[in-house]
C-alpha positions as CSV (number, residue, x, y, z in Angstrom):
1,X,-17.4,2.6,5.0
2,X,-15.5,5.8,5.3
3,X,-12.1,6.8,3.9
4,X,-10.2,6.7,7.2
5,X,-11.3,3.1,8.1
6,X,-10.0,2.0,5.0
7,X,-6.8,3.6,5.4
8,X,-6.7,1.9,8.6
9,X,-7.1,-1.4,6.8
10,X,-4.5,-1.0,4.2
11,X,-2.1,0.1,7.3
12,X,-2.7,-3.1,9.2
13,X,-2.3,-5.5,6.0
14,X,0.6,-3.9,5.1
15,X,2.0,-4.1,8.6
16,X,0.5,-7.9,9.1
17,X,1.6,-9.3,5.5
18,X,5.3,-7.6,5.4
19,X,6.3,-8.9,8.5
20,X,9.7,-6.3,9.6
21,X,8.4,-4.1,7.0
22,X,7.9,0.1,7.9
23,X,4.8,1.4,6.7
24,X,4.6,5.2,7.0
25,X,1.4,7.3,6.0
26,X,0.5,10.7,4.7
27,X,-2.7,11.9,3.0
28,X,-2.0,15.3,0.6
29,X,-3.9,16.5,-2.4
30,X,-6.5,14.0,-2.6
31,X,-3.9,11.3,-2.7
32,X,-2.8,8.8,0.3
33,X,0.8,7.4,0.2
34,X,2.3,4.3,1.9
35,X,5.9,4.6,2.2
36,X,7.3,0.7,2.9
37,X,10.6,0.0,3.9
38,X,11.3,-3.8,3.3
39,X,14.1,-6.0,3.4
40,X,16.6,-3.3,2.4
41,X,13.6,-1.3,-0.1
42,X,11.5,1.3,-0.7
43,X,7.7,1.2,-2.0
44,X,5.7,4.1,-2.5
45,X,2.1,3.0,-3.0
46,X,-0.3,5.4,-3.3
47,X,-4.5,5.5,-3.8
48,X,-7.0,8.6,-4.7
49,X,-9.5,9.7,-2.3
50,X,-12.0,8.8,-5.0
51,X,-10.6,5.1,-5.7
52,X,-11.6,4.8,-1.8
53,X,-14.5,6.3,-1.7
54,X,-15.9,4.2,-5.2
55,X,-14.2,0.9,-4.1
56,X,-15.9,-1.7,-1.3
57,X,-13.5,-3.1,1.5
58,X,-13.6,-6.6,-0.8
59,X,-12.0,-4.5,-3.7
60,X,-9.6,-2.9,-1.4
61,X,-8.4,-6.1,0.1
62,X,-7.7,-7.8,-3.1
63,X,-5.9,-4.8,-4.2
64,X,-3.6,-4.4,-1.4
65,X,-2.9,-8.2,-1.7
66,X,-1.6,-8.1,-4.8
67,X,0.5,-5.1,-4.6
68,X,1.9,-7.2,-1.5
69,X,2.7,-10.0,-3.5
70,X,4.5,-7.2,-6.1
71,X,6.4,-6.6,-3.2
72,X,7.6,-9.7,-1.9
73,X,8.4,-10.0,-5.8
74,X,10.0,-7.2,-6.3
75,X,13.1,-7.7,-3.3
76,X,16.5,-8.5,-5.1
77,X,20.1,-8.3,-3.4
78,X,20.7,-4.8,-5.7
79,X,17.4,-3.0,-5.2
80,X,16.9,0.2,-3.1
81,X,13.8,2.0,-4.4
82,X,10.7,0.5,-6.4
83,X,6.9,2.3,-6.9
84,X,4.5,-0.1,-7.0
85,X,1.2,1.2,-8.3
86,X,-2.0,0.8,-6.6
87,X,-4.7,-1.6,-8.6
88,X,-7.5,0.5,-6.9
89,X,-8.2,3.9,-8.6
């Protein structure tokens, strides 16, 4: 499976899971970066080209499920900004 259809699939989890979440995308220097606004926060998740290309779609669903469930953790009344870091790569 190529890079882009895998992109695509962390987009629409991201979007499905974190309901009234903003997911923004941008791909530079062999890196890809989801920016999520949620409840009042900001994520930054990011995955290397490599960690897509290595990793099957099963790996890349249970990593992207459990940086979602770092997110939903994460959300306090005082946050503003968190990185969560990918488990792929």
């Amino acid at each position: 499976m190529d890079t882009d259809v895998k992109v695509s699939l962390i987009l629409e989890r991201l979007n499905d899971r974190l309901h009234d979440a903003r997911v923004d995308y941008q791909c530079h220097a062999g890196t890809h970066e989801f920016l999520v606004l949620y409840s009042g926060s900001r994520f930054m998740i990011r995955f290397r080209e490599h960690a897509l290309v290595r990793k099957s779609t099963q790996e890349i669903e249970l990593a992207v499920a459990q940086i979602i469930d770092r997110v939903r953790r994460s959300i306090t009344p005082n946050a503003t900004n968190a990185r969560v870091s990918a488990a792929v790569g």
